[in-house]
Structures are given as C-alpha cells and as structure tokens.
N, CA, C and O atoms as a GROMACS GRO file, in nm:
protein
  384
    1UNK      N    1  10.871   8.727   9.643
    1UNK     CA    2  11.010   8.771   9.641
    1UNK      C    3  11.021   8.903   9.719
    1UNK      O    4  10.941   8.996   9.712
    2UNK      N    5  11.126   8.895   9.790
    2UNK     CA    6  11.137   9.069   9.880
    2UNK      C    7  11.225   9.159   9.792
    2UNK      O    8  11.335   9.121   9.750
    3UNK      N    9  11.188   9.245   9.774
    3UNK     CA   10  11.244   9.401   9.691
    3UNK      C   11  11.314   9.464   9.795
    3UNK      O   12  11.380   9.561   9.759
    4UNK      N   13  11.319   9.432   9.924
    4UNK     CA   14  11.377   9.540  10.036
    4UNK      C   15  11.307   9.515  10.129
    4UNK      O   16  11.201   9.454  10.140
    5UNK      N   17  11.404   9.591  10.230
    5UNK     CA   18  11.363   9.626  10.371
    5UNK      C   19  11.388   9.738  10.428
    5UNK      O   20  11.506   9.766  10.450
    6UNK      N   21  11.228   9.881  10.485
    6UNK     CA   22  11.288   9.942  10.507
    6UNK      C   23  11.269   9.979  10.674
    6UNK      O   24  11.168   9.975  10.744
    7UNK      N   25  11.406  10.016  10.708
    7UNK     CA   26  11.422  10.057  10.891
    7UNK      C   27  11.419  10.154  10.908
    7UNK      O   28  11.458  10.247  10.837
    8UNK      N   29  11.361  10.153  11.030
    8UNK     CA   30  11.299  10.303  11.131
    8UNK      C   31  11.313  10.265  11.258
    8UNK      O   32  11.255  10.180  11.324
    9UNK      N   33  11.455  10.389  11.298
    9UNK     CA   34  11.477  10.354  11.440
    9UNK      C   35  11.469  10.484  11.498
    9UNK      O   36  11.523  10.587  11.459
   10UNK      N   37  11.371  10.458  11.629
   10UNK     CA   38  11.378  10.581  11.734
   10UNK      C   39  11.442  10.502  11.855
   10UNK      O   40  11.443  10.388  11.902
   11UNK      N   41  11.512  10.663  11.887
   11UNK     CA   42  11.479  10.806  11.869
   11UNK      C   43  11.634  10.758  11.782
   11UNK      O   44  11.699  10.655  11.794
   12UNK      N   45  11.662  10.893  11.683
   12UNK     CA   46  11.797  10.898  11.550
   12UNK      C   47  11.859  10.882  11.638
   12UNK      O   48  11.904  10.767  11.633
   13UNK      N   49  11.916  10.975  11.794
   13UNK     CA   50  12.066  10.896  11.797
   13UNK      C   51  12.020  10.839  11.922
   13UNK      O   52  11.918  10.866  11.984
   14UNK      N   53  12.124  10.748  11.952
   14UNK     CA   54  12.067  10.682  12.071
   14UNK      C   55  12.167  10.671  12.236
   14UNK      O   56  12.282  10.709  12.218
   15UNK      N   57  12.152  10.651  12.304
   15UNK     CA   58  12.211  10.672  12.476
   15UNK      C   59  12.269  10.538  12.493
   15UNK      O   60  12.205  10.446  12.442
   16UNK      N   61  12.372  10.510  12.552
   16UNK     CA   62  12.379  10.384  12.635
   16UNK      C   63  12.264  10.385  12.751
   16UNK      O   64  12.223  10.482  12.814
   17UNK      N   65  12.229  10.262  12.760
   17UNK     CA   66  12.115  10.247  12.886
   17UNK      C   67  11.973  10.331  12.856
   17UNK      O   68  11.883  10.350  12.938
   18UNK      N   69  11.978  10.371  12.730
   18UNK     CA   70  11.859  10.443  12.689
   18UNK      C   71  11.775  10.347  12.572
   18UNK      O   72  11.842  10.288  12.488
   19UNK      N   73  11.624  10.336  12.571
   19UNK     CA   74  11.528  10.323  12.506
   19UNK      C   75  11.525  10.273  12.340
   19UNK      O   76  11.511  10.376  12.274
   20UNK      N   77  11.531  10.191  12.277
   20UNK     CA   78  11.560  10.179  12.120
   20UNK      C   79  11.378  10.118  12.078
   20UNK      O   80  11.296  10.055  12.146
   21UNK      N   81  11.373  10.178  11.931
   21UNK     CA   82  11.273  10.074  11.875
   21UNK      C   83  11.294  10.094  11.753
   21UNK      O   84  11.312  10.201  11.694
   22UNK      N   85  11.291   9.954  11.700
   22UNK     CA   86  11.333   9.938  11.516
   22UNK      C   87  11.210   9.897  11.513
   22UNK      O   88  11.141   9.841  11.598
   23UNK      N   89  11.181   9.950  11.351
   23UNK     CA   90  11.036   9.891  11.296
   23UNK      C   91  11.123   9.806  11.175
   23UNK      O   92  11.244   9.828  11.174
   24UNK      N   93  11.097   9.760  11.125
   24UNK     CA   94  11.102   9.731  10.966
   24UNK      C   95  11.000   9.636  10.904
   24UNK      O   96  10.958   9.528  10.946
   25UNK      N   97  10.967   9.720  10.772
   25UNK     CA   98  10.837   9.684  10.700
   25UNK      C   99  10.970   9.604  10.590
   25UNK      O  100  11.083   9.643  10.561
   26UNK      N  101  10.906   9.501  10.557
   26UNK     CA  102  10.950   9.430  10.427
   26UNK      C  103  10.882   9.407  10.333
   26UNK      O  104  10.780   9.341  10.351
   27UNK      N  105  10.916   9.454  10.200
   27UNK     CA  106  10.863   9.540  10.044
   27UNK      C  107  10.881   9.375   9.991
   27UNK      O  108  10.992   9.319   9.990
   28UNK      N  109  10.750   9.306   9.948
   28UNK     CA  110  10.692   9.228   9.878
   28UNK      C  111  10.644   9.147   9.970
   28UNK      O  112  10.570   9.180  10.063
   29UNK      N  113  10.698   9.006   9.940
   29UNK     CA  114  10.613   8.933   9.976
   29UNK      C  115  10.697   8.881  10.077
   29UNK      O  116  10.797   8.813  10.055
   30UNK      N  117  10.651   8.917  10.198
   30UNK     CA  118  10.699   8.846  10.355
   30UNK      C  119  10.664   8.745  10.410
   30UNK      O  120  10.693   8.729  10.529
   31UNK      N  121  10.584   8.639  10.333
   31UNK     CA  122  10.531   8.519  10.390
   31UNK      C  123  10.648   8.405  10.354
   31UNK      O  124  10.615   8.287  10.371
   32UNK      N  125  10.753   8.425  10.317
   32UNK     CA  126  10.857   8.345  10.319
   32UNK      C  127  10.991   8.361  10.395
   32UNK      O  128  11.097   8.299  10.406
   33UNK      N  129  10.917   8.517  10.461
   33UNK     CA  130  11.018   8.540  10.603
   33UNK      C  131  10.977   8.455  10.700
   33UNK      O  132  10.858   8.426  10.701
   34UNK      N  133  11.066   8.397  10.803
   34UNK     CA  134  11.018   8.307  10.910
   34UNK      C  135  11.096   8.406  11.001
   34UNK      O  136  11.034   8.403  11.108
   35UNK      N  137  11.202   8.494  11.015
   35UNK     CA  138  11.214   8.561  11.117
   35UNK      C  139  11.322   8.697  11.066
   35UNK      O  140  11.401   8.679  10.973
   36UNK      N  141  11.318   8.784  11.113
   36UNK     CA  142  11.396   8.904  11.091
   36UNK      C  143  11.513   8.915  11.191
   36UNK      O  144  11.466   8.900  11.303
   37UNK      N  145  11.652   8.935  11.196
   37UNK     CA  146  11.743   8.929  11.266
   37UNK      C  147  11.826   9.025  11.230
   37UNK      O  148  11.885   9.041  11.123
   38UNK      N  149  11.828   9.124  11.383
   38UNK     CA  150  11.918   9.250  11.392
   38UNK      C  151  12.066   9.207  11.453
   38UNK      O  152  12.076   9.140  11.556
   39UNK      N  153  12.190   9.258  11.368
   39UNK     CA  154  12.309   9.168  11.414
   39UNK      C  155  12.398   9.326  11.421
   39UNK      O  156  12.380   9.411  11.334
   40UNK      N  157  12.482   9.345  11.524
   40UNK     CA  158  12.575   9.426  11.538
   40UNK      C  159  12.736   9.285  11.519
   40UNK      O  160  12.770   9.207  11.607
   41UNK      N  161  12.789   9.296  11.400
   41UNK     CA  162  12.853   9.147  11.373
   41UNK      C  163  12.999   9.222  11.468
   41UNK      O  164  13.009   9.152  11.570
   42UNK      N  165  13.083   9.306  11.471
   42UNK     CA  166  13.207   9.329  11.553
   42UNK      C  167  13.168   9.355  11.689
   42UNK      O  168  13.263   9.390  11.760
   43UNK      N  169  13.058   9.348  11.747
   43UNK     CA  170  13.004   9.327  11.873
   43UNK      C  171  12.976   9.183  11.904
   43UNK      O  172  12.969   9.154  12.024
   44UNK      N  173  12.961   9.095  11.822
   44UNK     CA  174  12.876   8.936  11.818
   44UNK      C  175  12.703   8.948  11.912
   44UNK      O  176  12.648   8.885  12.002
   45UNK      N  177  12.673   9.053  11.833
   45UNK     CA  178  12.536   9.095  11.892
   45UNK      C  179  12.404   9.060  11.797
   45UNK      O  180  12.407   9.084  11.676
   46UNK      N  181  12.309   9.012  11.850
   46UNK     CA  182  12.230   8.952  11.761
   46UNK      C  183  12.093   8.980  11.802
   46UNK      O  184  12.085   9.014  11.920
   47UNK      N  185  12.003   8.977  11.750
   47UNK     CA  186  11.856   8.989  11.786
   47UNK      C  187  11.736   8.981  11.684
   47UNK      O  188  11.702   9.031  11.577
   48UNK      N  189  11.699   8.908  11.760
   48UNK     CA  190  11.534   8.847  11.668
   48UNK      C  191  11.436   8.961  11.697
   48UNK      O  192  11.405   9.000  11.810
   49UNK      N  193  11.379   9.023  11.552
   49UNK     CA  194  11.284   9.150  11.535
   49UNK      C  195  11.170   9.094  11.545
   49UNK      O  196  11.172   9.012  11.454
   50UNK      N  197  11.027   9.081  11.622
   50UNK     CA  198  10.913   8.972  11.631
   50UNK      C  199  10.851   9.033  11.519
   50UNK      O  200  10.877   9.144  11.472
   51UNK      N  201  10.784   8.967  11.490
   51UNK     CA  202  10.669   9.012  11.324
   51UNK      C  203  10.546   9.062  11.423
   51UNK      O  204  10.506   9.002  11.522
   52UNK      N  205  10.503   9.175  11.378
   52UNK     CA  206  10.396   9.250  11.463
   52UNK      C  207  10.274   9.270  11.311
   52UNK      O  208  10.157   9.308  11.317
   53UNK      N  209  10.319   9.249  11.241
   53UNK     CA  210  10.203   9.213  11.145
   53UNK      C  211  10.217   9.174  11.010
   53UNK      O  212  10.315   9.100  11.006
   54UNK      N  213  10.158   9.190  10.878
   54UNK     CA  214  10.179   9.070  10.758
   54UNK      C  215  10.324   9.122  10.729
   54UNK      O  216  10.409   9.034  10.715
   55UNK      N  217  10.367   9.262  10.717
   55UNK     CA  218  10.495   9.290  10.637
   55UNK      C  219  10.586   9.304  10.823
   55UNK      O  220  10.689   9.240  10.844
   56UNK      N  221  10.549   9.357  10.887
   56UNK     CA  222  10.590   9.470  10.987
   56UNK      C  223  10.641   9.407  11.090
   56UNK      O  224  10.577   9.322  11.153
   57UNK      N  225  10.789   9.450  11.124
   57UNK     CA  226  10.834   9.372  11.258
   57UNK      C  227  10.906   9.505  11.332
   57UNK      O  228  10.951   9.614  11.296
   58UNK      N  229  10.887   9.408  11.490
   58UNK     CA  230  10.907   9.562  11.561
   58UNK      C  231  10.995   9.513  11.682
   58UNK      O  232  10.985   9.391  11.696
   59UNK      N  233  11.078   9.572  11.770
   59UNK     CA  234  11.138   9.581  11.838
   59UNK      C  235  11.138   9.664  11.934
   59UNK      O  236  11.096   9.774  11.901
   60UNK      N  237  11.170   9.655  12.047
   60UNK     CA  238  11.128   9.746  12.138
   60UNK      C  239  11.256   9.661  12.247
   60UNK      O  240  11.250   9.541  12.272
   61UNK      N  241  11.370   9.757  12.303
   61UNK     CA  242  11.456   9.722  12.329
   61UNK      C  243  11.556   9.828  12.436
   61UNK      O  244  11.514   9.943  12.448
   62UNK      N  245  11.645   9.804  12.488
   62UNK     CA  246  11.732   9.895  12.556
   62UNK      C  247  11.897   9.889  12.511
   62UNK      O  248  11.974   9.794  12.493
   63UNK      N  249  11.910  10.006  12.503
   63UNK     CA  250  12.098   9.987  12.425
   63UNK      C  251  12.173   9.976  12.566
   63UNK      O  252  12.190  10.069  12.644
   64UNK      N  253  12.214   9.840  12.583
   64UNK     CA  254  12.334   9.847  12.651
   64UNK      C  255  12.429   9.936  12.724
   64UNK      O  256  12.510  10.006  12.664
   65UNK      N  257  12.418   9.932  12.856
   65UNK     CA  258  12.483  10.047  12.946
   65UNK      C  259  12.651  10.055  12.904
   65UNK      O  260  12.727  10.151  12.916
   66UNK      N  261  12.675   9.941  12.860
   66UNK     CA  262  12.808   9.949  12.815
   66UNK      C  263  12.811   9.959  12.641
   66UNK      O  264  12.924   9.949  12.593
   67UNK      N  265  12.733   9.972  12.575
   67UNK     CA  266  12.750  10.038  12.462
   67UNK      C  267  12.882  10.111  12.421
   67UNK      O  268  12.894  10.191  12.514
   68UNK      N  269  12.993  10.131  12.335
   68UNK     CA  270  13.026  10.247  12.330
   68UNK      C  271  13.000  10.371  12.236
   68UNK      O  272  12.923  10.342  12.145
   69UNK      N  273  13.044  10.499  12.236
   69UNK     CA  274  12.943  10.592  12.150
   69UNK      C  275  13.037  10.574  11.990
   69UNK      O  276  13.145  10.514  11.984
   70UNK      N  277  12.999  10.613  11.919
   70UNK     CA  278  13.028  10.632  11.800
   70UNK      C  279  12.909  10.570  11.710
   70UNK      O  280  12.797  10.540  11.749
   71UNK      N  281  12.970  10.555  11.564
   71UNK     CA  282  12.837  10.505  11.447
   71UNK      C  283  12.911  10.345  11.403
   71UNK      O  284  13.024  10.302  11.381
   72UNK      N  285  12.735  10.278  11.405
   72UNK     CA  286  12.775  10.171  11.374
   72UNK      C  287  12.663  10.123  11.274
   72UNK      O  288  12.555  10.174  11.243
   73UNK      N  289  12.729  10.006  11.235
   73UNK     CA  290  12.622   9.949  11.090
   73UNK      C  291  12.553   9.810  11.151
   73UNK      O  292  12.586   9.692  11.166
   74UNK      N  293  12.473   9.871  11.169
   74UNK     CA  294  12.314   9.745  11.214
   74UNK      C  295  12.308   9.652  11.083
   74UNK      O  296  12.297   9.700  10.970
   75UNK      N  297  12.315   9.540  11.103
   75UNK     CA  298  12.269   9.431  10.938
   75UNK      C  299  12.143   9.377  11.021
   75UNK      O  300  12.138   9.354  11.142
   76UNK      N  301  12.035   9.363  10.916
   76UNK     CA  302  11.870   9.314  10.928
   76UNK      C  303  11.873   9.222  10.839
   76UNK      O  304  11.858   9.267  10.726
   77UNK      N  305  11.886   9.120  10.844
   77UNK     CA  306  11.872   8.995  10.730
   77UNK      C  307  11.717   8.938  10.771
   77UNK      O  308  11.664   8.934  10.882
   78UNK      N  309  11.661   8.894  10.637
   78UNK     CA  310  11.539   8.790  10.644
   78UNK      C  311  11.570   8.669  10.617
   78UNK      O  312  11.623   8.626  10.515
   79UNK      N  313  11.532   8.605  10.724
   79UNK     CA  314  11.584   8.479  10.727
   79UNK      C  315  11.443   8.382  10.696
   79UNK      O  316  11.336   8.395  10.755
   80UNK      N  317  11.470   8.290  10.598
   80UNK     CA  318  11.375   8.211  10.549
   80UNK      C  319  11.349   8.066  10.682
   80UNK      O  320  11.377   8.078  10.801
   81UNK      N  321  11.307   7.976  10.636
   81UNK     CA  322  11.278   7.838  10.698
   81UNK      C  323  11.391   7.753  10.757
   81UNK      O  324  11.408   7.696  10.865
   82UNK      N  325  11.451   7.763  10.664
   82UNK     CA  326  11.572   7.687  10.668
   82UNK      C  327  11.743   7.753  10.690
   82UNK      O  328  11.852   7.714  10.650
   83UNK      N  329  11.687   7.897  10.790
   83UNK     CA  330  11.784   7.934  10.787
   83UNK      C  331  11.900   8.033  10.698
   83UNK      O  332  12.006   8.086  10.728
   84UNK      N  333  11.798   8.023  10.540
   84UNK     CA  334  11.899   8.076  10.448
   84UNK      C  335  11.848   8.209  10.475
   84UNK      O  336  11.742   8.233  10.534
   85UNK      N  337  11.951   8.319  10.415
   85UNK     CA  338  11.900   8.426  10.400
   85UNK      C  339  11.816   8.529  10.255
   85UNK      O  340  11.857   8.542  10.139
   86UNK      N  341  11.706   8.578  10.312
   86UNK     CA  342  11.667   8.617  10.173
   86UNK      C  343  11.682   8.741  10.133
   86UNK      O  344  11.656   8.773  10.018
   87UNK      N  345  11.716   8.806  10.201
   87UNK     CA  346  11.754   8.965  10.166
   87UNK      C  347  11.817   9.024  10.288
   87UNK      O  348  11.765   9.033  10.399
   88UNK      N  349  11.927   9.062  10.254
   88UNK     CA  350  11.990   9.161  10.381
   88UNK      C  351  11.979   9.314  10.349
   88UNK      O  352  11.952   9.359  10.237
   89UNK      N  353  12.014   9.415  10.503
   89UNK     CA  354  12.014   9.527  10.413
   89UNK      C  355  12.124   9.617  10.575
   89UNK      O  356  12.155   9.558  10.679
   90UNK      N  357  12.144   9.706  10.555
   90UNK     CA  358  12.240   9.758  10.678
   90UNK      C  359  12.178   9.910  10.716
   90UNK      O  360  12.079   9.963  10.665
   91UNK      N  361  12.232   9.942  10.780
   91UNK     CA  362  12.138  10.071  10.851
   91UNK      C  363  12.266  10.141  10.941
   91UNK      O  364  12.320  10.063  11.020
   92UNK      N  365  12.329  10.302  10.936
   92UNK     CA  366  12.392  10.297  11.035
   92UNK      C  367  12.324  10.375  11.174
   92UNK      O  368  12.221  10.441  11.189
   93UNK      N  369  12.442  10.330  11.273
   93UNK     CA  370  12.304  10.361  11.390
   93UNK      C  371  12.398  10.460  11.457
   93UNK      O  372  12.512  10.459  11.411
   94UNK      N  373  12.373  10.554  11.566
   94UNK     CA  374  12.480  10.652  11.630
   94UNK      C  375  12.427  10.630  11.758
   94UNK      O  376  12.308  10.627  11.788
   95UNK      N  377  12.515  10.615  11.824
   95UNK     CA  378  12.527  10.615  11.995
   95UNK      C  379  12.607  10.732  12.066
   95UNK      O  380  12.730  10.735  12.061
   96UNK      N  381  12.540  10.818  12.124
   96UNK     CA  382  12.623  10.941  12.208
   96UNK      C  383  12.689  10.861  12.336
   96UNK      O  384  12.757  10.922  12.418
   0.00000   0.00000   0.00000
C-alpha cells in the first residue's frame, strides 16, 4: 500500500526554456506502481516520471519556452496496471 509521495524539484523556481528535474520517492510499497505521471491539468500537460529505482522516479526535463510565469499545482498520480490510480498528491511549482 503507498502512504505518499514525496517531490523534489530543482532548481525551486524555475525559467521558461530553462532546465527542470523532479525526483519522487514513493513511501511503501511501489511494486504496484506501473508508472508515475506528472500532469499540469489547465495546461492539458502530461508526463511520464521513468522509475530510476525500487521506490525512486526521476525526470529530467525542460520548461517550455512558452511557459507562462506565475505558480502552479503539478498533480503526480501513481498509476497502477490497469490504469487506476493509487495515490495522488500535488506540489506547487513557480515559474519566473
């Protein structure tokens, strides 16, 4: 069962056209994650976090030259086998 998920994004604020990396470790048992998915939902922005080890998925990415600046709420859902979700959690993110 997952207790949480927690995110770590460098660098805190972030650039259009500049550098991003999310980590997120997931607190229990992650062998019933089949994939981690970063969604900006009023953007229709989506992205698969790769599993870089038993708990740990990582990202390594570029923010969009057209980004615009302000704070926004990142959702990280674990998504099981079949699609369902097993734990979501939100994160807000800042763009200069």
């Amino acid at each position: 069962m997952i207790q949480g998920i927690k995110i770590s994004i460098t660098p805190e604020i972030l650039r259009a056209g500049g550098p991003v990396a999310v980590e997120a470790t997931v607190l229990g048992d992650a062998d019933e994650v089949k994939r981690l998915i970063a969604s900006l939902p009023e953007y229709n922005y989506s992205e698969v976090i790769p599993r870089s080890g038993d708990n740990v998925f990582r990202l390594n990415t570029t923010v969009p030259w057209e980004a615009p600046s302000g704070t926004f709420t990142l959702d990280v859902a674990a998504v099981g086998e079949k699609w369902n979700t097993l734990y979501k959690t939100t994160v807000d993110i800042s763009i200069e």
